[in-house]
C-alpha beads as a LAMMPS data file, in Angstrom:
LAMMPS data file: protein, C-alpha beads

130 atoms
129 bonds

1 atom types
1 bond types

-500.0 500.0 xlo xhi
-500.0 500.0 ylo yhi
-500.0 500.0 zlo zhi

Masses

1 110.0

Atoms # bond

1 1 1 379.340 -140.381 -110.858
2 1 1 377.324 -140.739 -107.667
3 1 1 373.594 -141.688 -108.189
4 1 1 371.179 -140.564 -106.010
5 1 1 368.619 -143.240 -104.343
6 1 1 366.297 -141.643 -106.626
7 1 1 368.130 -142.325 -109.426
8 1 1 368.995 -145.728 -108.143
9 1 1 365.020 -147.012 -108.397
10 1 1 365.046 -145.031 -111.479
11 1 1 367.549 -147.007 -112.703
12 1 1 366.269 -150.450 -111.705
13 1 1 362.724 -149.776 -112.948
14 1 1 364.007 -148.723 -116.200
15 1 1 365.833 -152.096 -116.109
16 1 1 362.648 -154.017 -115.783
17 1 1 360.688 -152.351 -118.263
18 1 1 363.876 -152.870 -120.424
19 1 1 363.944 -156.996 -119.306
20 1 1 367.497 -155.937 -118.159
21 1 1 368.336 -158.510 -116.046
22 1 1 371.906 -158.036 -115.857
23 1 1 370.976 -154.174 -115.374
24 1 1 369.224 -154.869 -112.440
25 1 1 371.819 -156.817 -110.728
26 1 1 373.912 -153.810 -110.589
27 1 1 371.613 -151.944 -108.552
28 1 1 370.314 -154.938 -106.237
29 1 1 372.574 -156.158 -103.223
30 1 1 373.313 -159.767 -103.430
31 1 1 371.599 -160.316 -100.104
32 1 1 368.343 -158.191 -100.354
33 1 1 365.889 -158.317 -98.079
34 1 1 362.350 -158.004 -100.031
35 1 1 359.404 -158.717 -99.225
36 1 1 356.814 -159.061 -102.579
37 1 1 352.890 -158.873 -102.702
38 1 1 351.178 -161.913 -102.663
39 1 1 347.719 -162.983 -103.307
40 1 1 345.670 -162.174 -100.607
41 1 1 347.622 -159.336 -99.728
42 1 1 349.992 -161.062 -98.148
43 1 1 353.719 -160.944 -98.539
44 1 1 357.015 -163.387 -99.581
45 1 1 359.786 -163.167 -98.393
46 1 1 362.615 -163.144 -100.142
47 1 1 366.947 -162.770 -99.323
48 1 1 368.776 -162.718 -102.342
49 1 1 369.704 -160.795 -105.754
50 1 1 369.063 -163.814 -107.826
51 1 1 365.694 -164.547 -106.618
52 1 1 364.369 -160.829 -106.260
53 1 1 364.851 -160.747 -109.817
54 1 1 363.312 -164.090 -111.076
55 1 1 360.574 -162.789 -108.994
56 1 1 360.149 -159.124 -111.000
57 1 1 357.765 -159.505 -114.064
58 1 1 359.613 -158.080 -116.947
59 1 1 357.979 -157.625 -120.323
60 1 1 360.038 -160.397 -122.197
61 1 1 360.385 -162.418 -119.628
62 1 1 356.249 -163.010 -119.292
63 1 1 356.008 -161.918 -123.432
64 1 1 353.983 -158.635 -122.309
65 1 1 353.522 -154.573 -123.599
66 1 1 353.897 -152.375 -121.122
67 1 1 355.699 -151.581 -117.861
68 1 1 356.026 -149.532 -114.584
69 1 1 355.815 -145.342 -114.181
70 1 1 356.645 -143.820 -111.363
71 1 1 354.189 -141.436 -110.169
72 1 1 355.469 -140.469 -106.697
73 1 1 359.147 -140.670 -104.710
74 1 1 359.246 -139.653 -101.346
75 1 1 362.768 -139.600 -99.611
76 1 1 362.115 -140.625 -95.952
77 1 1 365.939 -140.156 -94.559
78 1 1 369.602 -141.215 -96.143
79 1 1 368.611 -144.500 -96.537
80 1 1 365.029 -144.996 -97.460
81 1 1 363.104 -143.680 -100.203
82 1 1 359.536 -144.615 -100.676
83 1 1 358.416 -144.882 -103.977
84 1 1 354.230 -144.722 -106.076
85 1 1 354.172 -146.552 -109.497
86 1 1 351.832 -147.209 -111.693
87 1 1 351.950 -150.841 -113.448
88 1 1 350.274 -151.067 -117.304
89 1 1 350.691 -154.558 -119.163
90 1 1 348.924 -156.211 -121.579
91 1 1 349.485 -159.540 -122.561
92 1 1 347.235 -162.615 -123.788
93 1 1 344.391 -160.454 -124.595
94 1 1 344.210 -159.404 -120.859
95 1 1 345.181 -155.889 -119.670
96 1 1 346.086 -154.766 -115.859
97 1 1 346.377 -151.477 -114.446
98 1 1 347.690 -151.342 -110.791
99 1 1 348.830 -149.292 -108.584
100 1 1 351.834 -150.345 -105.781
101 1 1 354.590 -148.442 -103.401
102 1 1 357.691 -149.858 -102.413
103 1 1 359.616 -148.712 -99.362
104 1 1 363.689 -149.062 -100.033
105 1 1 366.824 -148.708 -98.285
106 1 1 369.418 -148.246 -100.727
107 1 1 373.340 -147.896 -99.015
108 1 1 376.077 -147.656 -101.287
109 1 1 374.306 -147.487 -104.633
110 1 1 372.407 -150.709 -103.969
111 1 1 368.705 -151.710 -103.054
112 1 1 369.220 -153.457 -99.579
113 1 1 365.940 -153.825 -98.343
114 1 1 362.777 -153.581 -100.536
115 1 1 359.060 -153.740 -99.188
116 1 1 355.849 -153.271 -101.622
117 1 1 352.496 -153.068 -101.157
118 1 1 349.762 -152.936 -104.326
119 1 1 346.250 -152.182 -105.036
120 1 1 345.056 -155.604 -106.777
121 1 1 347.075 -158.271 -105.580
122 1 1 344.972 -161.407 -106.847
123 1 1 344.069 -159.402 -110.071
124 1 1 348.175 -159.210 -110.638
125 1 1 348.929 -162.798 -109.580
126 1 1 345.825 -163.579 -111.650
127 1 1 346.925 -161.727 -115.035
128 1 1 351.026 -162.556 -114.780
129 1 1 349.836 -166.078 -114.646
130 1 1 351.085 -168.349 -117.586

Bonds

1 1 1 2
2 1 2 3
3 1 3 4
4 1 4 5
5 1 5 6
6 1 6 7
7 1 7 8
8 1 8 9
9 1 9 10
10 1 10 11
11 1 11 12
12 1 12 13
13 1 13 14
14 1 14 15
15 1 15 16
16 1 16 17
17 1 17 18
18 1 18 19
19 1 19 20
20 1 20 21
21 1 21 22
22 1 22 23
23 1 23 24
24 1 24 25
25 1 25 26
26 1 26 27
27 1 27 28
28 1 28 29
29 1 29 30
30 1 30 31
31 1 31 32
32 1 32 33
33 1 33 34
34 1 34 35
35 1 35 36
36 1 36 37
37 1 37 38
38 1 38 39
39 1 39 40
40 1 40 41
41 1 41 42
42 1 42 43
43 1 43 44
44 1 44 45
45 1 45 46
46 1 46 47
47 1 47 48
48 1 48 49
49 1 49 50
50 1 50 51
51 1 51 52
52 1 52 53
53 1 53 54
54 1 54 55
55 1 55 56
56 1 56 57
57 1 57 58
58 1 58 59
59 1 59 60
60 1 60 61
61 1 61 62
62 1 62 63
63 1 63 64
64 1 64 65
65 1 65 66
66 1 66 67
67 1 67 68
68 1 68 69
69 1 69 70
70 1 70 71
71 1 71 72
72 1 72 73
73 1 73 74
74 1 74 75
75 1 75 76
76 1 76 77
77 1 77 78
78 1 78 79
79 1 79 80
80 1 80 81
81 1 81 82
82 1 82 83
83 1 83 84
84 1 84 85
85 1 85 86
86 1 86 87
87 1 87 88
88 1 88 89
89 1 89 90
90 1 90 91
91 1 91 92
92 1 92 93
93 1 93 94
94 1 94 95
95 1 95 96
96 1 96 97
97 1 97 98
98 1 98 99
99 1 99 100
100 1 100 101
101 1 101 102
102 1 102 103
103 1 103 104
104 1 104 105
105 1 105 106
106 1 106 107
107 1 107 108
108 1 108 109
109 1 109 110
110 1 110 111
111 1 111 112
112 1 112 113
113 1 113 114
114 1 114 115
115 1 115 116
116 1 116 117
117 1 117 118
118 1 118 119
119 1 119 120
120 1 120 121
121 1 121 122
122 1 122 123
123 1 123 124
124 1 124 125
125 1 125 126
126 1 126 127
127 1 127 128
128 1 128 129
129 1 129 130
């Protein structure tokens, strides 16, 4: 069965708030282009499946509740989809509530390119902190 691009970031955020690593993988191109939120607003970049996904805080991976909803997808043409979430985690007596969008091409059933922006970047690098 053919999934959608919808139903391709569906899948991969389910993944992550399942700590599905190996989920993931199957919906992320080995040579993604990403480019993740920093603090400061700034941005990483980042060109490969294996570190795109050491990079994507999952709930047992960082021992945290909680996890990402999506609130908005907006298909821009056959390639890109943009996509509103809303992050909730709490972990270490700390709680965060963020909001981010990420901007995706997906071609054959496979993230290829994946840009973010979020609300509180030093409050997230601050709380997914060890």
């Amino acid at each position: 069965m053919t999934m959608s691009n919808e139903d391709v970031i569906r899948e991969l955020l389910n993944c992550v708030n399942n700590s599905d690593p190996e989920g993931m993988a199957k919906v992320i191109a080995p040579d993604i282009t990403a480019f993740i939120t920093i603090p400061g607003g700034g941005v990483d970049e980042v060109n490969n499946r294996d570190t795109f996904i050491s990079r994507m805080p999952t709930a047992e991976s960082k021992d945290a509740e909680g996890g990402v909803r999506i609130t908005q997808v907006l298909p821009i043409d056959d390639e890109q989809i943009m996509v509103a979430v809303i992050v909730e985690a709490a972990r270490k007596g700390k709680t965060l509530l963020n909001f981010a969008a990420f901007l995706l091409r997906v071609r054959d059933e496979k993230i290829t390119e994946w840009r973010m922006v979020e609300a509180q970047p030093d409050y997230s690098d601050e709380f997914w902190k060890d």
